[in-house]
Phi, psi and omega in degrees: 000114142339282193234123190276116144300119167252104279182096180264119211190121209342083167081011171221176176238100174281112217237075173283149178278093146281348176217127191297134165238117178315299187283329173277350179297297177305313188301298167286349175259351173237048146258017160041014179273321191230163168250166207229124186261104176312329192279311173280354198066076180169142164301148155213142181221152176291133192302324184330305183273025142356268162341303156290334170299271156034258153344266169339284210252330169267040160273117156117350163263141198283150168235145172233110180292124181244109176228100183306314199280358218222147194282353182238065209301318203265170167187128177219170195231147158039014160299335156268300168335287167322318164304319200282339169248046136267318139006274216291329194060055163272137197219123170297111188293328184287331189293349202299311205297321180309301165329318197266348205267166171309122169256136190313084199314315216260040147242347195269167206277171184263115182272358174291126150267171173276355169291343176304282209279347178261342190271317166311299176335281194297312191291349191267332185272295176341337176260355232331103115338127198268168241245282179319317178266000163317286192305331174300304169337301171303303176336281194321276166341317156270347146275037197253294190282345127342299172303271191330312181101037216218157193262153163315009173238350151277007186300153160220170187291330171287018192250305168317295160303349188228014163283300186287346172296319197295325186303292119007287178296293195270334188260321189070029193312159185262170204256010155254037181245297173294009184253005167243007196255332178259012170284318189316306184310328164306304183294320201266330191263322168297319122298324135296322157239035252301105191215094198280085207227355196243008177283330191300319200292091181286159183270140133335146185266110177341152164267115172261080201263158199265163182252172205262112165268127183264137158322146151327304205268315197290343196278324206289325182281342178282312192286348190241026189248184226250085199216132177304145157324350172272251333213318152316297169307326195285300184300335183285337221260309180305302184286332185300328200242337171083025182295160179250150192319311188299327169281334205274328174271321161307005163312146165247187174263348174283344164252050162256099192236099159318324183285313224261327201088059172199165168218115204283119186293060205296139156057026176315207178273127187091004181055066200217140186248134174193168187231140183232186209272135154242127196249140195304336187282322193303311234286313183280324200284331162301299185310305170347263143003253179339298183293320176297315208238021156068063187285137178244304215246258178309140180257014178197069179293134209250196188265017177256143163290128234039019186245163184241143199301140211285157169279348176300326187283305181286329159334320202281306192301308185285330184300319207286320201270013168278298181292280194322334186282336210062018197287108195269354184297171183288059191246187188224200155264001156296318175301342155289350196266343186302298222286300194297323189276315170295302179309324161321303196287323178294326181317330196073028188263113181349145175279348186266300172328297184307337195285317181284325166311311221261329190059072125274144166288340187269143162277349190287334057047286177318298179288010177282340174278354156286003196272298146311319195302164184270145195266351149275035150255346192262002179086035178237123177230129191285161194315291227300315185294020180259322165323144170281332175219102166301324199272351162298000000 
């Protein structure tokens, strides 16, 4: 911006943006005077820090004051001054600090427009995109054009490499968060602002992390710890069957089949239907169940009607029975379904059965849990226990 408006308007002063300035954006968002209205694009601050803005955030840039109330409406600053340090490419050290310090991403204005975000909307459904990478898809894209300072159609593939460094650096994103912020960017610019510009671009290198496995003897101790019968069953049902949270609460009571054993999976991940174990233990324990709490529809009805219980709720469930267990490892409720595929393997139970138990499209997926299984399932014994007096 050339030239800085200050616009005095019933008891604040409104600093509208007509041409976005990176540095002067920054310079005025960490004098901490004012806040920034995303709908109109412009500041707004109280005249008392007038002064101080000024100071702060326009020294060496000229300004112009519009003040109605005042006998003297017009007023401007640093047209000279301002010029001559720019001239010399003289830089005022507190604004250099101002430049330099980190800015918040989620103040800066939004360059996703909503015609943007409704045309992405209609090609993700037209496709259906499940409703969670929809909303991911969108995120990433608007903090893309946020970051960058650009509308999508001024995006460039640098613009894209130093959005995931920063991310990466500063953020610690993990490399399957980034790696879905650059499938989004893949999905909007190819189909929607059909721009080929994200081919360049390589994924992150998987994290090759092992998942948090719970014992035999700790589940037995989770489960037996002071917990109601919905919240028991729910924790029985995940290891037993080897579920992701997200499946255990959408069960319905028509996708239980006692006689058969089994239990039928809808829509799982990838919108892929499959059947997985029921255990003769689940089974009694169920008939229970059903008869105390009048199960009709959901087989864990949450506290709104008609609805089944959230996944943020069973998370909660499994954190409380954890704590009650003393279990101090980092584990979630994702850590029974880890728990059910190790336990399988130790078990000696084919790796292809677990795999289809589990709905991976990879056996590769699969095979990580050799990685964990305990090694007298796999023959494998270390040198030392071989010794006869180890402590000799």
């Amino acid at each position: 911006m050339d030239v800085v408006y200050l616009f005095h308007e019933n008891g604040s002063i409104r600093l509208p943006f007509f041409d976005y300035d990176t540095v002067l954006f920054t310079r005025i968002l960490h004098t901490r005077l004012c806040w920034w209205d995303n709908l109109f694009q412009r500041f707004t601050l109280k005249p008392k820090d007038r002064a101080v803005l000024v100071k702060q955030a326009l020294d060496g840039i000229p300004y112009v004051e519009v003040n109605t109330d005042c006998p003297d409406p017009v007023s401007v600053g640093n047209f000279f001054s301002g010029k001559e340090v720019i001239d010399e490419g003289m830089k005022n050290p507190a604004a250099e600090q101002h430049e330099e310090a980190p800015v918040n991403q989620e103040c800066l204005p939004d360059m996703f427009s909503k015609a943007w975000i409704k045309k992405m909307e209609t090609e993700l459904c037209s496709r259906k995109y499940s409703p969670k990478t929809r909303e991911a898809y969108v995120h990433y894209n608007r903090a893309l054009c946020r970051f960058s300072r650009k509308p999508p159609e001024n995006i460039t593939p640098e613009d894209i490499k130093k959005y995931l460094a920063y991310q990466e650096k500063e953020k610690g994103l993990s490399s399957s968060s980034m790696n879905l912020a650059l499938s989004g960017f893949r999905f909007f610019y190819k189909y929607v602002v059909k721009q080929n510009i994200v081919c360049g671009q390589s994924r992150p290198k998987q994290d090759k992390k092992l998942p948090v496995v719970l014992s035999r003897e700790e589940i037995k101790t989770m489960l037996a710890a002071k917990i109601n019968i919905k919240h028991r069953l729910l924790l029985m049902l995940v290891y037993s069957a080897g579920l992701r949270v997200g499946e255990v609460v959408a069960l319905k009571k028509e996708d239980i089949d006692p006689r058969r054993k089994l239990i039928r999976v809808v829509s799982g991940k990838g919108r892929k239907d499959r059947y997985t174990l029921l255990s003769d233990h689940v089974i009694q324990y169920l008939k229970n169940y059903q008869a105390a709490c009048k199960i009709e529809t959901w087989l864990f009805p949450g506290s709104s009607p008609g609805c089944h219980l959230s996944i943020r709720s069973a998370q909660h469930i499994c954190e409380a029975a954890l704590h009650s267990a003393n279990i101090e490892k980092n584990a979630s409720i994702h850590s029974l379904r880890h728990a059910f595929a190790t336990h399988l393997l130790e078990d000696g139970t084919d790796i292809r059965y677990i795999q289809e138990l589990l709905g991976h499209n990879s056996i590769r997926t699969t095979e990580r849990y050799t990685h964990v299984a305990r090694r007298k399932a796999l023959k494998i014994r270390s040198p030392l226990d071989n010794f006869e007096n180890a402590d000799d």
